[in-house]
C-alpha positions as CSV (number, residue, x, y, z in Angstrom):
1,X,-25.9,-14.8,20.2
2,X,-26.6,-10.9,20.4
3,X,-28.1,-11.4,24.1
4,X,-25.3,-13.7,25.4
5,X,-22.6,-11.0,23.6
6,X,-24.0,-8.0,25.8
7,X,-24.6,-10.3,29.3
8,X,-20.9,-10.9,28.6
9,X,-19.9,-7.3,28.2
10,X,-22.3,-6.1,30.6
11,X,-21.0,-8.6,33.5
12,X,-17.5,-7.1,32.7
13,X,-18.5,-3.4,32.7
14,X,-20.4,-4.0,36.2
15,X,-18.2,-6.5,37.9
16,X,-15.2,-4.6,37.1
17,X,-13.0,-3.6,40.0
18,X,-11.6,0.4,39.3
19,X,-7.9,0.5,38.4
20,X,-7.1,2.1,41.3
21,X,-8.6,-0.6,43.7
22,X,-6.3,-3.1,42.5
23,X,-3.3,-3.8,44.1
24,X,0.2,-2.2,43.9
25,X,2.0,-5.6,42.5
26,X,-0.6,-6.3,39.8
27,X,-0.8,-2.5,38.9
28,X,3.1,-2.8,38.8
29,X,2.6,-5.3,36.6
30,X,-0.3,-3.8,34.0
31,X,2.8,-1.1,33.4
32,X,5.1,-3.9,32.3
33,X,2.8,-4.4,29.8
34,X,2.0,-0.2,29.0
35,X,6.1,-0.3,28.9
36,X,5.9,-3.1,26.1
37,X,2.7,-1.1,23.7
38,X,4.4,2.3,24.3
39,X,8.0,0.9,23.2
40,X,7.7,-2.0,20.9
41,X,4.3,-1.0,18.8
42,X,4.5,2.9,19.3
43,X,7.8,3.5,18.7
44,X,7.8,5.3,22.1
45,X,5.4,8.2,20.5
46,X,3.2,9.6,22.9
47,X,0.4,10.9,20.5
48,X,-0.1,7.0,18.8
49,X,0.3,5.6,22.5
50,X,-2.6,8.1,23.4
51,X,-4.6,7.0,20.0
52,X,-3.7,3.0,20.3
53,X,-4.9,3.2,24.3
54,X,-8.5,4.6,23.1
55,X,-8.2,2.7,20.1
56,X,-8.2,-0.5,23.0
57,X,-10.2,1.7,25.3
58,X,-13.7,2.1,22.9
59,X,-13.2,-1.6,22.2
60,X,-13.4,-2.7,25.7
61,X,-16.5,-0.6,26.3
62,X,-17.8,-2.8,23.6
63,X,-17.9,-0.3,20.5
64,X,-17.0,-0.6,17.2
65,X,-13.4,1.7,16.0
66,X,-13.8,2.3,12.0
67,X,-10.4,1.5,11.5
68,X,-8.6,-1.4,11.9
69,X,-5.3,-1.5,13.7
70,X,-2.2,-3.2,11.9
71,X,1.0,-4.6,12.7
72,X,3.1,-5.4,10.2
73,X,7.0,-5.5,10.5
74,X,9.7,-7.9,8.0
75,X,10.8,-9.3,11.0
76,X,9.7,-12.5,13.1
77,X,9.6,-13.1,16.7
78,X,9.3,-8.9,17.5
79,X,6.0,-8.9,19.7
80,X,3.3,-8.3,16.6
81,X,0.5,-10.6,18.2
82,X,1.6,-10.1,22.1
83,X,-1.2,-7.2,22.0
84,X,-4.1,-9.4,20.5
85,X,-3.0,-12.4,22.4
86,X,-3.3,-10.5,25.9
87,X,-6.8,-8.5,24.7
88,X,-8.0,-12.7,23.6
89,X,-6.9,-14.7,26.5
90,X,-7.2,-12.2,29.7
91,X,-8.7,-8.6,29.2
92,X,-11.7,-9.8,26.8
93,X,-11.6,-13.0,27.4
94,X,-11.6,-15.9,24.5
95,X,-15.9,-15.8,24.1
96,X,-15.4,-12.4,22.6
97,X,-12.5,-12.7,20.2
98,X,-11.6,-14.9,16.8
99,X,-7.8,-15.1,15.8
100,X,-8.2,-16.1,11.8
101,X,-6.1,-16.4,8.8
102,X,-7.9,-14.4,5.5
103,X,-10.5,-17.0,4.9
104,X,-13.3,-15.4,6.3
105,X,-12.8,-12.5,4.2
106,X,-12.1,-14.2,1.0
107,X,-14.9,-16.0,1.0
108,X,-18.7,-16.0,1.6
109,X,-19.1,-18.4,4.5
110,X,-18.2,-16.1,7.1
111,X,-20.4,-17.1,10.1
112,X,-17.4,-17.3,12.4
113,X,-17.3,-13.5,12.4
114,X,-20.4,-13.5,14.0
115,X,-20.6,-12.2,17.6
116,X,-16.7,-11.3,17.8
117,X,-15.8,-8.2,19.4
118,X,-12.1,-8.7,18.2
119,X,-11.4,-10.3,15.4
120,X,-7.4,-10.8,14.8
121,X,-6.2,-12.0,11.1
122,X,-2.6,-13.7,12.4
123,X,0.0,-13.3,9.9
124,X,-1.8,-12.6,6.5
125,X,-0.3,-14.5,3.6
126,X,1.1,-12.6,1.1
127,X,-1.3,-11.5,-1.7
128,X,-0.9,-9.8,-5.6
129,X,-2.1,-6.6,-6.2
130,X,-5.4,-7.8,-7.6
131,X,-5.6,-10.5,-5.1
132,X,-5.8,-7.6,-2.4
133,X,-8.1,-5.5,-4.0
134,X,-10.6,-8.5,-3.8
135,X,-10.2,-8.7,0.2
136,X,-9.5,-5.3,0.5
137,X,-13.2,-4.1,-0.6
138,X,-14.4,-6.9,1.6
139,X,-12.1,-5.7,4.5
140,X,-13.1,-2.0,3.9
141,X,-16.6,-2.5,4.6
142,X,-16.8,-4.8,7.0
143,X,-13.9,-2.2,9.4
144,X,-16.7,1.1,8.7
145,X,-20.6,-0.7,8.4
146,X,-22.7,-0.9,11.2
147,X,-24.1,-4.4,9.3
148,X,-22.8,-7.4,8.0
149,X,-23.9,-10.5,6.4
150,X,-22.9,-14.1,7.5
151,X,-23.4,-16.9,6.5
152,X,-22.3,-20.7,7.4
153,X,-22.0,-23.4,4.5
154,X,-25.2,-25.1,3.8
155,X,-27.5,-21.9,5.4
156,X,-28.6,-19.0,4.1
157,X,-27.0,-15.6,4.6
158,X,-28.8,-13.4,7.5
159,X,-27.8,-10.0,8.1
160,X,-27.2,-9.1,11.4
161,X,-24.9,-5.8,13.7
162,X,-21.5,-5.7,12.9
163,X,-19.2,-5.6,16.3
164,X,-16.2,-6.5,14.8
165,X,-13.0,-4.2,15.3
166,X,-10.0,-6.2,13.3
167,X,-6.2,-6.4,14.1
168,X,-4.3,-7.2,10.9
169,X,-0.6,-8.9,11.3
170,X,1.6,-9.7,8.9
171,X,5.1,-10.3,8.2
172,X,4.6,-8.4,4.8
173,X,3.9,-5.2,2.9
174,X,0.3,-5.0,3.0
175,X,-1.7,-2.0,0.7
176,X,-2.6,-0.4,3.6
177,X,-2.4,2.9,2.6
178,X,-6.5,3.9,3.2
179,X,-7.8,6.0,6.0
180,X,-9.2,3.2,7.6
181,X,-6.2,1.4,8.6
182,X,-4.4,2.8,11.2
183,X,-0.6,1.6,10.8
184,X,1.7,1.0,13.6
185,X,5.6,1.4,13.3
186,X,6.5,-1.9,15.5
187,X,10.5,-1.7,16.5
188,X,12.8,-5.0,16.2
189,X,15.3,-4.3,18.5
190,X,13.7,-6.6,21.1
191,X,14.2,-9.5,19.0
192,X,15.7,-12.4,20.1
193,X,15.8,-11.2,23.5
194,X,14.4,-13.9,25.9
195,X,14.7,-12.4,28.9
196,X,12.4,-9.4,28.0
197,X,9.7,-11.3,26.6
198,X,9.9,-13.8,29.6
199,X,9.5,-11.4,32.1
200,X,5.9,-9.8,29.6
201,X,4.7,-13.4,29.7
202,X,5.6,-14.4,32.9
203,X,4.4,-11.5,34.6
204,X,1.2,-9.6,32.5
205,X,-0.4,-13.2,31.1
206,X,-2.7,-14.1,33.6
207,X,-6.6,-13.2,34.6
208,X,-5.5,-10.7,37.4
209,X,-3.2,-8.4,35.2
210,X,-6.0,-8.7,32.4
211,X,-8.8,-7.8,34.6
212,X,-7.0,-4.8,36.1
213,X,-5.9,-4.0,32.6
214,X,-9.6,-4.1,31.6
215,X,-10.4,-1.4,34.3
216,X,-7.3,1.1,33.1
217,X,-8.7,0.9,29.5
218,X,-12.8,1.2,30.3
219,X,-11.7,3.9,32.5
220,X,-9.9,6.3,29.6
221,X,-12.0,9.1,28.4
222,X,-13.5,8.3,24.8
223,X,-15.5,11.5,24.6
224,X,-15.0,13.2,21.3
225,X,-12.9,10.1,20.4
226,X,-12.9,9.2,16.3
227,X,-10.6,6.7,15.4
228,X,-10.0,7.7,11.8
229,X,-8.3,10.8,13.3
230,X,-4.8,8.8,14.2
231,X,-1.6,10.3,14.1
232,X,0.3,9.4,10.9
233,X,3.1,6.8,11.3
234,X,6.1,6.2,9.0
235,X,4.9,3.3,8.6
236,X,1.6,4.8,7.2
237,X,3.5,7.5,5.1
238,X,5.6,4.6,3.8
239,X,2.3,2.6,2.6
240,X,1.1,6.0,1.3
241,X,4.0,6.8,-1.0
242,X,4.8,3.5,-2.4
243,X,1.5,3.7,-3.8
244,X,1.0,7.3,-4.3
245,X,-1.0,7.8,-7.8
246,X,1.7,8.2,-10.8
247,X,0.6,11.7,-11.5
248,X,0.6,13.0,-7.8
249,X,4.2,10.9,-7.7
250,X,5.6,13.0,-11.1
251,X,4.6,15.9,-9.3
252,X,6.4,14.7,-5.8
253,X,9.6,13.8,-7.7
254,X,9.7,16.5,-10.8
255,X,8.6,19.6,-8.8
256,X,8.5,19.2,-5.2
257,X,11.6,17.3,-4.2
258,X,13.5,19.6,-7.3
259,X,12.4,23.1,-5.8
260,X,10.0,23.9,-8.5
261,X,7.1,26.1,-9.0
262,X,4.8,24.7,-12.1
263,X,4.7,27.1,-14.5
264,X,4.1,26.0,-17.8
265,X,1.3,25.1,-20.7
266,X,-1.3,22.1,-19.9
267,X,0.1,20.6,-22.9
268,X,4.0,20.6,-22.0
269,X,3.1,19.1,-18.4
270,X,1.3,16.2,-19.5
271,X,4.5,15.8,-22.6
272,X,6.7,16.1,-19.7
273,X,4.4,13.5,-17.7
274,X,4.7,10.7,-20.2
275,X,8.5,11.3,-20.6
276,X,9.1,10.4,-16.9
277,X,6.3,7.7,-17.0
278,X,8.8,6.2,-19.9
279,X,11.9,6.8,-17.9
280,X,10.5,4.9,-14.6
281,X,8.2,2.6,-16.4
282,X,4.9,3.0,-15.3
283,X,1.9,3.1,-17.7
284,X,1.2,6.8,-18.1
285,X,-3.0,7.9,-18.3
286,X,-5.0,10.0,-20.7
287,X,-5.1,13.4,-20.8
288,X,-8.4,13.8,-18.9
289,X,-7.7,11.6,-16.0
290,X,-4.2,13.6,-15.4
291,X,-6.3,17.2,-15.6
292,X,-9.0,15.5,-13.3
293,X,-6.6,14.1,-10.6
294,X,-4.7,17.5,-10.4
295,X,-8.2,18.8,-10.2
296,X,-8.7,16.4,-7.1
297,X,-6.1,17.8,-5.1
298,X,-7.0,21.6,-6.1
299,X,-4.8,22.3,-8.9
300,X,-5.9,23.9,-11.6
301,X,-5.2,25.5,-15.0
302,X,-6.6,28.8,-16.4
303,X,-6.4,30.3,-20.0
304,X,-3.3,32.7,-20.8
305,X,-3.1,33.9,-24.4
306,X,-5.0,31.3,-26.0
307,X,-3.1,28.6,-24.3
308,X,-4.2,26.3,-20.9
309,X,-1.8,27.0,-18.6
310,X,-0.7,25.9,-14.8
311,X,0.7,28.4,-12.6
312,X,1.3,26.9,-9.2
313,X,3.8,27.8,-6.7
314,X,6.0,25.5,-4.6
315,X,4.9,26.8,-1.3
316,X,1.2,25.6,-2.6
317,X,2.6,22.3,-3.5
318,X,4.5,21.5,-0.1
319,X,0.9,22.4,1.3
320,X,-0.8,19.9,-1.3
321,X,1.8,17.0,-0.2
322,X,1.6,17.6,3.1
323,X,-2.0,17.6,3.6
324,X,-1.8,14.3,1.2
325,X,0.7,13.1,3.7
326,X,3.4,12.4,0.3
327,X,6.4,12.8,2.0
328,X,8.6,10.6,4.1
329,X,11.7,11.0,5.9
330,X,13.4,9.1,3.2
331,X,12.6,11.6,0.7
332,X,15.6,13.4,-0.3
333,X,15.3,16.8,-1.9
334,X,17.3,18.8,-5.0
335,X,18.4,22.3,-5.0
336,X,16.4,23.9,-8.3
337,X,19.4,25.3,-10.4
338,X,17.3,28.9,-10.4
339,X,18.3,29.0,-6.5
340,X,21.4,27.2,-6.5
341,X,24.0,29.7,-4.9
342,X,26.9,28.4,-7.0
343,X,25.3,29.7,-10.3
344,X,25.4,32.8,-9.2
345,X,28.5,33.2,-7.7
346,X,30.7,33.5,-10.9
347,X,29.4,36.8,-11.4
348,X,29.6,38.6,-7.6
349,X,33.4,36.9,-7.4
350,X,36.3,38.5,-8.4
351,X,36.9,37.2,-12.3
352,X,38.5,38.1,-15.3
353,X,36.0,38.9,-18.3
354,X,37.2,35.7,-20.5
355,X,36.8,33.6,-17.4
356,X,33.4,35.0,-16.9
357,X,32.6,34.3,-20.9
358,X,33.5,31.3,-20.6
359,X,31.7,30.6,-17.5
360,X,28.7,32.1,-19.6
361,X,29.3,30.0,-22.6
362,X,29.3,26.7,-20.6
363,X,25.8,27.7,-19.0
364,X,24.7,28.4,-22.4
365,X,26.0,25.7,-23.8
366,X,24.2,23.1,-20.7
367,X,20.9,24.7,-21.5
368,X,21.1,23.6,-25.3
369,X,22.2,20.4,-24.1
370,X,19.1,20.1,-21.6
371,X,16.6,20.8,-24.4
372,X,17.7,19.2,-27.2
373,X,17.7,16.2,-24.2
374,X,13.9,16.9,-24.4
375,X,13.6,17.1,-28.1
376,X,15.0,13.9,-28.2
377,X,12.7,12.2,-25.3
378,X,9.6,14.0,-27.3
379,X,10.7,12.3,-30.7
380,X,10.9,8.8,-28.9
381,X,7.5,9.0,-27.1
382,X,6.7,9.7,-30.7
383,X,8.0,7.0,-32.4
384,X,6.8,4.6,-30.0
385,X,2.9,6.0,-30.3
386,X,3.8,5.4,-34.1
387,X,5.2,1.8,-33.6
388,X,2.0,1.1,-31.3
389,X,-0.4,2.4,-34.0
390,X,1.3,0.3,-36.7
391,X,1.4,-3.1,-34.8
392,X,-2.4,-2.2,-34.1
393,X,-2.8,-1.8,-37.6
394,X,-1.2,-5.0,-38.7
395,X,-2.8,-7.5,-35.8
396,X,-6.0,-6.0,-38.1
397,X,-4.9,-6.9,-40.9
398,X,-3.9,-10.3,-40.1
399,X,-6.6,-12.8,-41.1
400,X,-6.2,-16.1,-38.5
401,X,-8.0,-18.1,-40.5
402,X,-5.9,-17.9,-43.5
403,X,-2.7,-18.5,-41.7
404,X,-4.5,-21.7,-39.8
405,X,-5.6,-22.9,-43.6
406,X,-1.7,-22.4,-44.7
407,X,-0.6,-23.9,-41.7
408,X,-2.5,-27.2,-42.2
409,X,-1.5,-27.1,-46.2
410,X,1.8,-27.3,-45.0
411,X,1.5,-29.7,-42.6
412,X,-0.1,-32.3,-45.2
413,X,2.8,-31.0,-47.7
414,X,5.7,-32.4,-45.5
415,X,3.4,-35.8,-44.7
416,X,3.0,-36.4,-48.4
417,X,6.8,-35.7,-49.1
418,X,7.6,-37.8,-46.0
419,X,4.8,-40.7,-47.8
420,X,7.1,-40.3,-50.9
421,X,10.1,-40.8,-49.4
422,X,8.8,-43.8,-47.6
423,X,8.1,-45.1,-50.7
424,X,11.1,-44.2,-52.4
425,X,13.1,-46.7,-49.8
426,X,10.9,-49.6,-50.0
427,X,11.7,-49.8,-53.8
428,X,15.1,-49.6,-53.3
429,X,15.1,-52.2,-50.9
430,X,13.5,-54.6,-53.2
431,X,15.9,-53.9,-56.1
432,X,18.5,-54.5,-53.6
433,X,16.9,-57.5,-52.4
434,X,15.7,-59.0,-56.3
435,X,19.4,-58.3,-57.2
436,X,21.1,-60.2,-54.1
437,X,18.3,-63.2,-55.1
438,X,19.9,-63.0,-58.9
């Protein structure tokens, strides 16, 4: 298998005609195709156009790209598996490439992998959380190793190279928010239109378009190319902040998107943590994981008069989220009330004192309001850790084995009564019955 894989690629690296050699009409037609990647699946984005060209480019030269490419849109019928249809059937040619559903990566026998320079998982099915953290270990080190071991049913496993590069397509959210995938944002609005696809199909699917097509990719510089180091989509920031980390996301949402610097005690953070945990329902962590994972992204607390404090300004956060790649464009941000112009205006404008009082005692009054609001949310979270303690305390208590013993003595309580009353209407229907014979 390993020596017919490189006589294949090695035929096409020598036999292959430069780009330039080819003629006008087919070259005219390799851009038809250009047109259709740097419109539909780059969203007409030079820098991903560049990265998705080498991305093609080191595969054709019959190298391995650490990432895997995916395509993933709501919508049907938009042009997701045009690009790995075209790579399969005329620039690599069908020998070299595998269009699969998930099996092979849900499961051990997995010999079908072997020898494919492409591999292309065609419209993943839709999987739960945990169901995807299976494949997605799988899938992780299979995209990075340089091995991999196969193995067909009834054989033993053999470890061999791993040449695969993966194309994953789906018509659904996948968790794709690791390094290693690198996300496309595929448009729609070609949808339904025949004539446009036509004249891709008609035109670009054929051996001569494919072979000139080969040439253009083999012939793009790869030098210094690492295909971890994409440009990030919104796609790729939408995957990243619908499952950003609970803590990184209460620090998205309660400082960065309100103006905030945090500047407060380690112990009123993490209070004010589990109050917006309780608010949008998520399952808040100990203590130690949320120092740790502010740790992770280098923020940290000090001691200030006996107490652990965080003192971190906003211009340090933005930096934080934007390194982490937090934010999107959907992200819509708050004015902090300690910038807000209209607070300060009562004072500069012309008023009259007892308009300014009152102005005064309103503000007052809204900031008594605001923490007796957080009073209250503290003395709930505490009630609750009280209820959970209790119920804790009385599943202990509770002894199985007597309530099964009291169940069954109940059980043979109603039989006996139901016996009795059995009983009871046979003799009354023999009275009745001695009587009417009388």
């Amino acid at each position: 298998m390993k020596i017919k894989l490189i006589f294949v690629l090695n035929y096409l690296v020598i036999h292959h005609t430069p780009f330039n050699d080819h003629p006008k009409a087919i070259k005219d037609k390799c851009q038809i195709f250009l047109n259709y990647m740097f419109d539909v699946l780059c969203n007409k984005r030079d820098d991903v156009f560049l990265h998705l060209k080498k991305w093609i480019a080191n595969l054709c030269k019959g190298n391995k790209n650490d990432c895997a490419l995916v395509l993933k849109t709501l919508a049907k019928g938009v042009g997701k598996s045009t690009l790995p249809q075209m790579l399969a059937k005329h620039i690599l040619g069908p020998k070299l490439c595998l269009e699969t559903g998930s099996e092979p990566i849900k499961s051990r026998f997995n010999n079908i992998l072997g020898g494919k320079l492409l591999v292309s998982f065609e419209e993943l099915e839709t999987f739960s959380q945990a169901e995807w953290s299976a494949v997605e270990s799988v899938l992780k080190r299979q995209i990075t190793s340089e091995r991999i071991v196969l193995q067909a049913k009834g054989q033993d496993s053999f470890e061999t190279k791993n040449i695969n590069n993966y194309i994953l397509l789906s018509n659904h959210d996948l968790y794709d928010s690791d390094r290693r995938m690198f996300v496309l944002d595929v448009q729609t609005h070609y949808k339904g239109n025949c004539e446009y696809w036509s004249n891709i199909y008609s035109n670009c699917f054929n051996n001569d378009v494919g072979n000139a097509l080969y040439s253009y990719f083999y012939e793009i510089d790869t030098n210094n190319y690492q295909a971890q180091q994409y440009p990030i989509t919104e796609n790729k920031l939408n995957s990243i902040s619908k499952r950003l980390d609970f803590v990184y996301q209460y620090i998205k949402e309660e400082y960065i998107m309100t103006n905030k610097d945090i500047k407060t005690r380690l112990s009123d953070i993490y209070d004010d943590y589990k109050f917006w945990c309780v608010r949008s329902q998520k399952k808040a962590c100990q203590k130690t994981d949320f120092v740790s994972k502010l740790k992770e992204i280098q923020i940290y607390h000090k001691k200030s008069n006996g107490y652990l404090v965080y003192n971190v300004k906003l211009d340090v956060l933005k930096e934080i989220a934007a390194k982490q790649n937090w934010m999107t464009e959907l992200d819509e941000f708050i004015e902090s009330n300690d910038d807000d112009d209209d607070t300060e205006a009562p004072s500069q404008k012309a008023m009259t004192v007892d308009e300014y009082n009152k102005y005064e005692e309103i503000k007052l009054k809204y900031e008594e309001l605001e923490a007796e609001n957080k009073n209250v949310y503290k003395r709930l979270l505490k009630s609750n850790e009280q209820i959970v303690i209790l119920v804790q305390m009385a599943m202990k208590s509770i002894n199985l084995d007597t309530i099964k013993a009291d169940l069954e003595e109940h059980k043979k309580l109603v039989n006996d009564i139901k016996s009795k009353k059995n009983d009871n209407t046979k003799s009354i229907r023999e009275f009745v019955e001695s009587i009417e014979l009388f």
